[in-house]
Structures are given as C-alpha cells and as structure tokens.
Backbone as JSON Lines, residues from 0, in Angstrom:
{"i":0,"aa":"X","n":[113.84,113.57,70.69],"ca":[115.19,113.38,70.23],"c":[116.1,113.26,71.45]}
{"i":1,"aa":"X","n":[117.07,112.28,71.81],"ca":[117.86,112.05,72.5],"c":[119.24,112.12,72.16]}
{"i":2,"aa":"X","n":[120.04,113.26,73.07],"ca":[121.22,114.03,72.44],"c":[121.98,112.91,73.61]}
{"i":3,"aa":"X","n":[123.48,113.17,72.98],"ca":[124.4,112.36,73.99],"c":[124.36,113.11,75.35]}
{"i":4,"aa":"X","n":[124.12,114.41,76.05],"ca":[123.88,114.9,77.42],"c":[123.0,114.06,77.44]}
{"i":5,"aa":"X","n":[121.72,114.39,77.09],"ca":[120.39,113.51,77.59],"c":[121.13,112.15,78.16]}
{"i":6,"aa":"X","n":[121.53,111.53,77.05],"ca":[121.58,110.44,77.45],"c":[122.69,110.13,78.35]}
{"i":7,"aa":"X","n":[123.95,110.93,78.79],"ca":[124.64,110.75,79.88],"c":[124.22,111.42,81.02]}
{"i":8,"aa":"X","n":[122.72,111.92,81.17],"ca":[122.68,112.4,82.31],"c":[121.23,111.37,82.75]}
{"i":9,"aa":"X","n":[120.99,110.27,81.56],"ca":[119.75,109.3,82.16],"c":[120.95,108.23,82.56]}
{"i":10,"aa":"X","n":[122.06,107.94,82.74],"ca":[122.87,107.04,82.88],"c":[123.54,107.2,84.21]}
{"i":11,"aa":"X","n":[123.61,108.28,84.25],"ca":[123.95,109.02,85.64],"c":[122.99,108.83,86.55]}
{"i":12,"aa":"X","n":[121.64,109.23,86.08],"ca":[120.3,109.14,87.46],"c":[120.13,107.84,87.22]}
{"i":13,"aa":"X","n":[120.15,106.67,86.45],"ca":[120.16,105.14,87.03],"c":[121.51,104.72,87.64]}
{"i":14,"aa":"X","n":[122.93,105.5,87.66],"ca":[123.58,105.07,88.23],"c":[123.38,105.69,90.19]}
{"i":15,"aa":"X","n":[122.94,106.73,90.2],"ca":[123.28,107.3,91.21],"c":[121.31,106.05,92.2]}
{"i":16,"aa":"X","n":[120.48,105.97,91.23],"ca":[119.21,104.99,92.24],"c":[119.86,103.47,92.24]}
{"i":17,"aa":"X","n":[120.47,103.27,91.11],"ca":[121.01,102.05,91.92],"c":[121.94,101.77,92.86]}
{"i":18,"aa":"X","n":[123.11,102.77,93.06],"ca":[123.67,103.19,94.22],"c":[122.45,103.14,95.71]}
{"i":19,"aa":"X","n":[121.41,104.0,95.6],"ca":[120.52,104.4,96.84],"c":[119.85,102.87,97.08]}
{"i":20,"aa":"X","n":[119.55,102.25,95.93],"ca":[118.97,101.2,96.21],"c":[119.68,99.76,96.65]}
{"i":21,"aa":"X","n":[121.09,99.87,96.73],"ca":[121.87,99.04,97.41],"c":[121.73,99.43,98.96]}
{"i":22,"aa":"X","n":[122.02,100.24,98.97],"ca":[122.18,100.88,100.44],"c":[120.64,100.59,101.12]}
{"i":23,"aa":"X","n":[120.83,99.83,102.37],"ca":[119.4,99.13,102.98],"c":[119.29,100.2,104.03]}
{"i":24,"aa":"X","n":[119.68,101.57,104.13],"ca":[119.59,102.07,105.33],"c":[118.64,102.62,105.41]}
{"i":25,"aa":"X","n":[117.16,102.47,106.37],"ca":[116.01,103.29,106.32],"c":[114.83,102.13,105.36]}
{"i":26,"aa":"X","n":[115.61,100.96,104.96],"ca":[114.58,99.59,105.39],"c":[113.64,99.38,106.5]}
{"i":27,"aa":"X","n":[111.99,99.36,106.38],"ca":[111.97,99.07,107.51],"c":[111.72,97.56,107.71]}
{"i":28,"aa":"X","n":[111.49,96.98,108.78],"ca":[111.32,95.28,108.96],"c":[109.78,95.05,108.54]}
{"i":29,"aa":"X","n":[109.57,94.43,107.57],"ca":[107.92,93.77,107.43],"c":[106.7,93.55,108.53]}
{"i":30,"aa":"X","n":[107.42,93.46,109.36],"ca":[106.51,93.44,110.6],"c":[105.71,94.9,110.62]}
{"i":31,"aa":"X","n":[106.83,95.59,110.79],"ca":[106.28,96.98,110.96],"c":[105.42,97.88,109.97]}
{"i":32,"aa":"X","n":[105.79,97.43,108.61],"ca":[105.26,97.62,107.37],"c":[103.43,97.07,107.94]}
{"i":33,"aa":"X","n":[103.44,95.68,108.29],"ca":[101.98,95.15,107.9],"c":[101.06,95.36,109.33]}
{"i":34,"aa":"X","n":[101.96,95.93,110.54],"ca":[101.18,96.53,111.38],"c":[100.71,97.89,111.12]}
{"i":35,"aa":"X","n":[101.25,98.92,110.42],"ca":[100.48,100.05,109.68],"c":[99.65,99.51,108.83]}
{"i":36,"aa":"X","n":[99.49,98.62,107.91],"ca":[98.77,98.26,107.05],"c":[97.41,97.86,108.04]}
{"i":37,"aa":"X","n":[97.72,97.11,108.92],"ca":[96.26,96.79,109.72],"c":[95.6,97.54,110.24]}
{"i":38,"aa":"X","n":[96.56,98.62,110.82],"ca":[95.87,100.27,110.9],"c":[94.85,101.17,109.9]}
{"i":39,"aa":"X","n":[95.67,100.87,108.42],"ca":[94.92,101.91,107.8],"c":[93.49,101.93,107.09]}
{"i":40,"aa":"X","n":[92.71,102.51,106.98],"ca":[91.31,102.56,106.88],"c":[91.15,102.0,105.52]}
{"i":41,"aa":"X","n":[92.1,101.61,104.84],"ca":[91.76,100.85,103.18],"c":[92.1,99.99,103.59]}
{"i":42,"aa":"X","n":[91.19,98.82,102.43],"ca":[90.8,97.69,102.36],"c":[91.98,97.0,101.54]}
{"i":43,"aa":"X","n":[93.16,96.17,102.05],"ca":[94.03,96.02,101.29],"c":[93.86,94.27,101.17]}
{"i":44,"aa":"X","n":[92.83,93.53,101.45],"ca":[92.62,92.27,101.34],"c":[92.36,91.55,100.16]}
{"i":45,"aa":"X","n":[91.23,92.61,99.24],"ca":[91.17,92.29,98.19],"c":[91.93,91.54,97.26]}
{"i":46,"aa":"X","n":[91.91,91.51,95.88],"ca":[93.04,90.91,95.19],"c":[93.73,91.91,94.73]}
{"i":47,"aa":"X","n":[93.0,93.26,94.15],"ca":[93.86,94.48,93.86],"c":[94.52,95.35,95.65]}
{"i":48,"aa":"X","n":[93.69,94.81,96.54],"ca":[94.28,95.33,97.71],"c":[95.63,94.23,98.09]}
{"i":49,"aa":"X","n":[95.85,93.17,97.97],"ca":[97.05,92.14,97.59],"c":[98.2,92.5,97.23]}
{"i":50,"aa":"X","n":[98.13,93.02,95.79],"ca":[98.88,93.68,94.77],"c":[99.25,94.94,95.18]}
{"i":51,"aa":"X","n":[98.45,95.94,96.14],"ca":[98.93,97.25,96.53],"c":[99.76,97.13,97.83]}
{"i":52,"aa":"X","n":[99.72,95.92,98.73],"ca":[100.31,95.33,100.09],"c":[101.72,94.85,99.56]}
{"i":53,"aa":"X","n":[101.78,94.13,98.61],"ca":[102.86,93.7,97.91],"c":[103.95,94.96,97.29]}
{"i":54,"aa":"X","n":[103.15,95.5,96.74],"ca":[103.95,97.06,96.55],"c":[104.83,97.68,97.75]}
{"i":55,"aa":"X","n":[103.55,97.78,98.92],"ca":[103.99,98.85,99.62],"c":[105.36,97.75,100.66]}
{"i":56,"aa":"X","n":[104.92,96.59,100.61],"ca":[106.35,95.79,101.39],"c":[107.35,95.88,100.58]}
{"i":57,"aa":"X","n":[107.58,95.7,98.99],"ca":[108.65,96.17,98.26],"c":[109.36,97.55,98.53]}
{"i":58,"aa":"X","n":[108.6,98.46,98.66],"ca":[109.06,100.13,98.69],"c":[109.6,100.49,100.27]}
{"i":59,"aa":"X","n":[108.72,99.53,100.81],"ca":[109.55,100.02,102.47],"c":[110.18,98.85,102.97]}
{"i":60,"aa":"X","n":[110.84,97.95,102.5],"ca":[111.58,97.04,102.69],"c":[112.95,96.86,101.76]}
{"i":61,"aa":"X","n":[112.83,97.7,100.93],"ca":[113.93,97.84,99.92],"c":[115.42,98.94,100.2]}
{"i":62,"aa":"X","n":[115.94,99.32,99.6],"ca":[117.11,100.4,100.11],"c":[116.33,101.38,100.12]}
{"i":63,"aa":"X","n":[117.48,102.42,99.77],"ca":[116.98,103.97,99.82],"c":[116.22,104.66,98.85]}
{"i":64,"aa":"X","n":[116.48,103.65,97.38],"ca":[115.88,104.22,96.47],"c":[114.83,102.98,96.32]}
{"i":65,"aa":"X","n":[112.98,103.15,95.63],"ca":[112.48,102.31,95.31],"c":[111.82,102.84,94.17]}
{"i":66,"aa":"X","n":[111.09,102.5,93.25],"ca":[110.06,102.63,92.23],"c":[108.89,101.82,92.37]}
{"i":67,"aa":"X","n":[107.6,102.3,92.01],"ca":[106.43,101.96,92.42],"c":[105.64,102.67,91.17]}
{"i":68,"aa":"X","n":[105.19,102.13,90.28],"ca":[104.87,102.6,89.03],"c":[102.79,101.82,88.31]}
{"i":69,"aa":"X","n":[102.2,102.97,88.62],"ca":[100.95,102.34,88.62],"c":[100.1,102.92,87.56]}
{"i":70,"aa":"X","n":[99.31,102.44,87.05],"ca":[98.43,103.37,86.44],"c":[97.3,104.16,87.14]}
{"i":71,"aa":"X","n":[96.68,105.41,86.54],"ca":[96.08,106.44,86.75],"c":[95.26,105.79,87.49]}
{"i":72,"aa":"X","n":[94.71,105.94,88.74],"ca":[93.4,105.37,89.23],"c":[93.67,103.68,90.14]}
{"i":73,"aa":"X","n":[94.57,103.66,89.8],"ca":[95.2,102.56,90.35],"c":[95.46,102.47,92.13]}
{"i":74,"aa":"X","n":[95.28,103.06,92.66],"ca":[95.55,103.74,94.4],"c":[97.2,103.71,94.85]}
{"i":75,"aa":"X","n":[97.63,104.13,94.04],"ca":[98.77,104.48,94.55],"c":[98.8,105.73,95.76]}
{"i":76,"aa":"X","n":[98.0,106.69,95.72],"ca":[97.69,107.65,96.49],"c":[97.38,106.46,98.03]}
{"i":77,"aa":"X","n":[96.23,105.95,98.17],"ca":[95.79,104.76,99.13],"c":[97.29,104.25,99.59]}
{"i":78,"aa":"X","n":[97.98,103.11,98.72],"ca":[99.03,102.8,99.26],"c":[100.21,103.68,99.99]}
{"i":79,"aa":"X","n":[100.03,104.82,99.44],"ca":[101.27,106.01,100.18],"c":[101.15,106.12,101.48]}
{"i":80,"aa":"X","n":[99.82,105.89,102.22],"ca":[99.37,106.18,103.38],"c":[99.99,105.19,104.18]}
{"i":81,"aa":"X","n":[100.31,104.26,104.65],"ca":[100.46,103.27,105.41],"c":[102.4,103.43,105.41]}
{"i":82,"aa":"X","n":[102.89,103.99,104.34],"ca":[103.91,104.06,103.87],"c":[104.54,105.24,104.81]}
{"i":83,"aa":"X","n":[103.94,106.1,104.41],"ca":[104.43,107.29,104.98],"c":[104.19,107.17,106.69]}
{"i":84,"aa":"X","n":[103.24,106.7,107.44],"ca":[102.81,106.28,108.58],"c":[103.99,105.44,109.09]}
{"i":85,"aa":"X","n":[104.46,104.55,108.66],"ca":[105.11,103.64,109.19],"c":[106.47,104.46,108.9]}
{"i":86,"aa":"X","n":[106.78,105.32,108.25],"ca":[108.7,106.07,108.6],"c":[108.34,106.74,109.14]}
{"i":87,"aa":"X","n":[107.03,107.72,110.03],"ca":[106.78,107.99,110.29],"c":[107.2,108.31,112.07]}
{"i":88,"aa":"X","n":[106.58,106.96,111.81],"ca":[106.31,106.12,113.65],"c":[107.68,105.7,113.64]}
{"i":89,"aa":"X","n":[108.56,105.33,112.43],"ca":[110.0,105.0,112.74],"c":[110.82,106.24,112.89]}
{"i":90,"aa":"X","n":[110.34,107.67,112.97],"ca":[111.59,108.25,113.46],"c":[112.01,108.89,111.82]}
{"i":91,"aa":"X","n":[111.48,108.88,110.7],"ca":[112.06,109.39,109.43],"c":[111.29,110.55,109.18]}
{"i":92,"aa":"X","n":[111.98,111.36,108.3],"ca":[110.81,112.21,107.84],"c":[110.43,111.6,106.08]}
{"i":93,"aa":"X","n":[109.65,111.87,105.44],"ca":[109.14,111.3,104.5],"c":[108.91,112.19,103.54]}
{"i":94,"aa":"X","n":[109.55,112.03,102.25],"ca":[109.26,112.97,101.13],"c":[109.08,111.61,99.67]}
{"i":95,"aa":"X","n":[107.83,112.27,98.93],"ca":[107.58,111.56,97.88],"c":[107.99,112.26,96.36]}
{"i":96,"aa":"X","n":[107.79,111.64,95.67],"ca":[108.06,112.5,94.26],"c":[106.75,111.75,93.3]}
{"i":97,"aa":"X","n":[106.2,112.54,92.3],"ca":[105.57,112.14,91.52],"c":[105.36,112.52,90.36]}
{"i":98,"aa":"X","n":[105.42,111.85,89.1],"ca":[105.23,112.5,87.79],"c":[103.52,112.43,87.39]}
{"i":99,"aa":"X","n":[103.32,113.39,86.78],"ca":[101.95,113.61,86.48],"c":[102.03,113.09,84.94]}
C-alpha cells in the first residue's frame, strides 16, 4: 500500500538522484575506465562481457548519481571491480549500495 508520505518521499529520492546525476563531478574520462578494464582478471570480451563493459562506462562516466540494475548471477559483483579500481587510482574513495 502506498500512502501519500511514501509517495512524497519516492519523489524526493528521484528528485534529489537526478540532481546527483546532473552534476558530472567525479566522471571519470573513458580512457581511464577501459585501462582498468584491461587490468582486471575478468574476461569482459565476451558478448555478456560487452554488456558488463558497457555498464561499467555508463556508471563511471556518468554524474554523481548512476543505476546499474542486473539480475541475480548476472556479475555485477565482477563489474564493481574495475569500477572501484579506477576512483580508486583517481584519488576518490568509493562506497557502493546494494539491495538484496
């Protein structure tokens, strides 16, 4: 059941990520994105490794806020790695969130 709070406080958290996600600060440049990628020990060539490269240039090339939404088993865990590596080596510290 969705009460009017509920629902002015889901209106609020898409207003406040689309705010973060305007803001490009902590973008990093693609270059830098696909030189961690050549680093990391997964196989991202594949066609599902394609699709997870494509992800991870969306999420670290985007603003402050991104979404990355996969199914169970899907390597989202795999893709985090190259992710977190590369704000890493840029000088950020790195915090994730995840719903189970």
């Amino acid at each position: 059941m969705t009460t009017a709070l509920h629902a002015d406080q889901e209106q609020e958290a898409i207003g406040l990520l689309e705010a973060a996600a305007a803001n490009r600060t902590g973008a990093l440049p693609a270059t830098k994105i696909e030189a961690t990628i050549e680093r990391s020990p997964f196989d991202f060539t594949t066609s599902h490794g394609l699709e997870q490269r494509e992800m991870i240039l969306t999420l670290t090339t985007a603003g402050r806020a991104a979404v990355g939404i996969g199914v169970a088993g899907s390597g989202k865990t795999a893709l985090a790695a190259p992710i977190i590596d590369a704000y890493y080596a840029d000088g950020w510290h790195s915090v994730g969130v995840t719903l189970a």
